[in-house]
N, C-alpha and C positions, 0 to 999 in steps of 0.2 A: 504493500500500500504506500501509495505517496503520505507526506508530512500530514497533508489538508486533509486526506481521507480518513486517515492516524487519528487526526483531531474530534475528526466526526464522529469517528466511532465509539471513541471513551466516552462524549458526550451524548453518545446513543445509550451506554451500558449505565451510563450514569442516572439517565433519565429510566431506565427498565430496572434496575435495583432498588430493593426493598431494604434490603442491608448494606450497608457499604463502610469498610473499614479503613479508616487512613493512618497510617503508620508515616512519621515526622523523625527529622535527625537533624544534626545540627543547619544543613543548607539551608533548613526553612527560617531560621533564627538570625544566619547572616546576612540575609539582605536587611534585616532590621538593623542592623550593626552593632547588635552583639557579639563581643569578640569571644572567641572558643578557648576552652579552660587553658591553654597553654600561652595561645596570644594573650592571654589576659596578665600572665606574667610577666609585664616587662616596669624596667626602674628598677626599686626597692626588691621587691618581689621577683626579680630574675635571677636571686641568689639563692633559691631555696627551691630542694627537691618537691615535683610538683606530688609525688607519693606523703611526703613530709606534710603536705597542707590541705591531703584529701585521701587522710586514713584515720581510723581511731588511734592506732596507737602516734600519730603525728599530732592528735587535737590534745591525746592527754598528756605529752612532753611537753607540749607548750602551747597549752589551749587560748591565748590570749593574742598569740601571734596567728593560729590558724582564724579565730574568728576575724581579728582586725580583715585576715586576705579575705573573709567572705564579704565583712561589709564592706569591702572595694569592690566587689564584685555584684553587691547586689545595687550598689550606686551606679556600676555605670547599667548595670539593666534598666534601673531606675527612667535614666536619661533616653530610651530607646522609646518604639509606640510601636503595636503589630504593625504588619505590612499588610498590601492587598490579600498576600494569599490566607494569613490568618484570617483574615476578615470576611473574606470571598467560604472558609470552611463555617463560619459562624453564621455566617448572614444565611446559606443553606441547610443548615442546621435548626436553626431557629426557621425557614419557611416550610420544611417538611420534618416535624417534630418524628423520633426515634427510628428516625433512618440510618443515621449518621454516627459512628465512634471514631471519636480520633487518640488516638493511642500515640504517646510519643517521648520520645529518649530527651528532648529537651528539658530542662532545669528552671527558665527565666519565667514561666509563668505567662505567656505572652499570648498564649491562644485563649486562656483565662481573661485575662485584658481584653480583648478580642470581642467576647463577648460568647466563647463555649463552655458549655455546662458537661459535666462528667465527663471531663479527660482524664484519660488514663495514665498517671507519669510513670512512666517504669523507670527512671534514675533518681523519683522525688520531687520535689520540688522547692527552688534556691529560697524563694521570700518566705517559707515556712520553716519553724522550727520544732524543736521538738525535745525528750531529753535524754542526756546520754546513759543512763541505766534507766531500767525499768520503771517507771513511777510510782512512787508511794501516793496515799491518799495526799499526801500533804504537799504533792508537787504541782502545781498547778500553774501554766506560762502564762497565765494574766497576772500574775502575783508576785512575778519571779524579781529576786533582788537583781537593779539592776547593774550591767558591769559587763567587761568584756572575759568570758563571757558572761551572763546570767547565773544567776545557781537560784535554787528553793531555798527560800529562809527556813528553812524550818531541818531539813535534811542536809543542804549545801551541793545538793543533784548538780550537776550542768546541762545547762542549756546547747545544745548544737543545732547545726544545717540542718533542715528538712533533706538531707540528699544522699544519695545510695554511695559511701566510699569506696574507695579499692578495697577487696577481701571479704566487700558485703554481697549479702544476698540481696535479688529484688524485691519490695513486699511481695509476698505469696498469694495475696486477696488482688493487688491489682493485676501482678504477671497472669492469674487464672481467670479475670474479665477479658483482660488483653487475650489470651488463647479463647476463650469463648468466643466473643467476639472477631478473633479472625476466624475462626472456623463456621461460625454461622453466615458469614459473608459472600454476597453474591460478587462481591466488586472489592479489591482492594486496592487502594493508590498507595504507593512509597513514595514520600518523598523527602529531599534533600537530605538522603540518606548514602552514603560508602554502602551499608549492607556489612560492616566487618565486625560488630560487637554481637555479640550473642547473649543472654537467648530471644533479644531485640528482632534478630535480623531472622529468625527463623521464621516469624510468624508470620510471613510472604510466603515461604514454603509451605507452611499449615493451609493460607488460605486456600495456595494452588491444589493441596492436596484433596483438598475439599470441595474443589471445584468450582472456586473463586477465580473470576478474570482477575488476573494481578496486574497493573499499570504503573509503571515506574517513572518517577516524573525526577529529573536531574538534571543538571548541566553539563556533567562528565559520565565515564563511564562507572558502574559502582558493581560490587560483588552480586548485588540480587536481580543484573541484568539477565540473566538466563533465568530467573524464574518469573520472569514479563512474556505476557501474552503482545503487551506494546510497550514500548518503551521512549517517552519521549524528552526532548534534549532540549533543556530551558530549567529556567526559574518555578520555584513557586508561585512568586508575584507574577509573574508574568501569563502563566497559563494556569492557574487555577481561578482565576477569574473569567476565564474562555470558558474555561470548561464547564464549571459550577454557577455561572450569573447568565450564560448567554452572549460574552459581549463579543467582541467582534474580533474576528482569526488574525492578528498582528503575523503571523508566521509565515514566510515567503515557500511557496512549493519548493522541493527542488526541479532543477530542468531538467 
């Protein structure tokens, strides 16, 4: 199929799916420009293992250095606003209510902003928190003494990142919506995804397995290109508002 044909068609599957599951990775985030956990190291912060600032045992050596790096990190999200394609998955989300699951490796909260309800974070998510052992009655983050980090007055618990560290598991309640969810899927879209973190990247193969059109929406080429029915070479801002509002094919055939 030509580019144009490509286009039409996802927007055909789009428009005949009752389910439809979109799996998000970092691409989707960078056109907003938020910079990616490693870009975000630079200055101060380019002298320190990036394991040291996004593990538990790197928060309890020095739990006041690893937060200060998140609240740099949740400042410059801060300063960011979704893009179209965030917007373009909300705004269809919101016009045909429980069609639509977006499932996504991203941290920044941005499809949330956006205006989507029950997103799935399988890494967490950066502007929540949460605490670092298990909580007594007496822990409560409305209450929490504050300080870098936080801790329970009452116990002295710590406050940490909402976010899935190296050496962590995913939560087990969201990773088993997220596998629900693509397996009930008549349509899946990938996007601004490599496809190389697991067990993220598998659930394009679950959809296919289940006999989900899988549709990979990317700029370059990424690992979960062989498990695309189509695969197309762009932006999320750029073609998820083709695809999902109607608007009009910006994409030149080729000759």
């Amino acid at each position: 199929m030509s580019v144009l044909q490509e286009l039409q068609a996802v927007r055909d599957w789009i428009a005949q799916a009752q389910r439809i599951a979109v799996l998000t990775g970092a691409g989707m985030s960078a056109e907003s420009g938020v910079p990616t956990f490693r870009d975000a190291q630079t200055g101060y912060w380019a002298q320190f293992n990036p394991q040291d600032m996004a593990s538990e045992r790197g928060f309890r050596a020095a739990p006041q250095r690893v937060w200060d790096w998140y609240a740099h990190r949740r400042g410059g999200i801060a300063a960011v606003q979704p893009n179209a394609g965030h917007i373009a998955l909300a705004e269809f989300a919101q016009a045909h209510p429980g069609r639509l699951t977006v499932i996504t490796q991203n941290v920044d909260g941005l499809h949330q902003r956006a205006g989507s309800a029950g997103v799935l974070c399988l890494h967490g998510d950066l502007m929540q928190d949460r605490w670092l052992e298990a909580p007594r009655a007496c822990c409560r983050l409305e209450n929490a003494e504050p300080g870098s980090p936080p801790r329970c007055r009452s116990c002295g618990n710590l406050v940490r990142p909402g976010v899935v560290w190296f050496g962590e598991n995913l939560p087990v309640d969201v990773l088993e919506a997220a596998e629900q969810a693509a397996q009930a899927a008549e349509l899946m879209l990938v996007v601004g995804t490599a496809g190389a973190v697991y067990p993220a990247a598998g659930l394009a193969h679950q959809a296919r397995q289940a006999g989900a059109r899988v549709v990979v929406i990317n700029p370059a080429a990424s690992e979960l290109d062989s498990a695309a029915h189509i695969v197309l070479r762009g932006t999320a801002a750029q073609l998820l508002p083709m695809l999902l509002q109607g608007g009009a094919v910006a994409t030149k055939d080729k000759p």
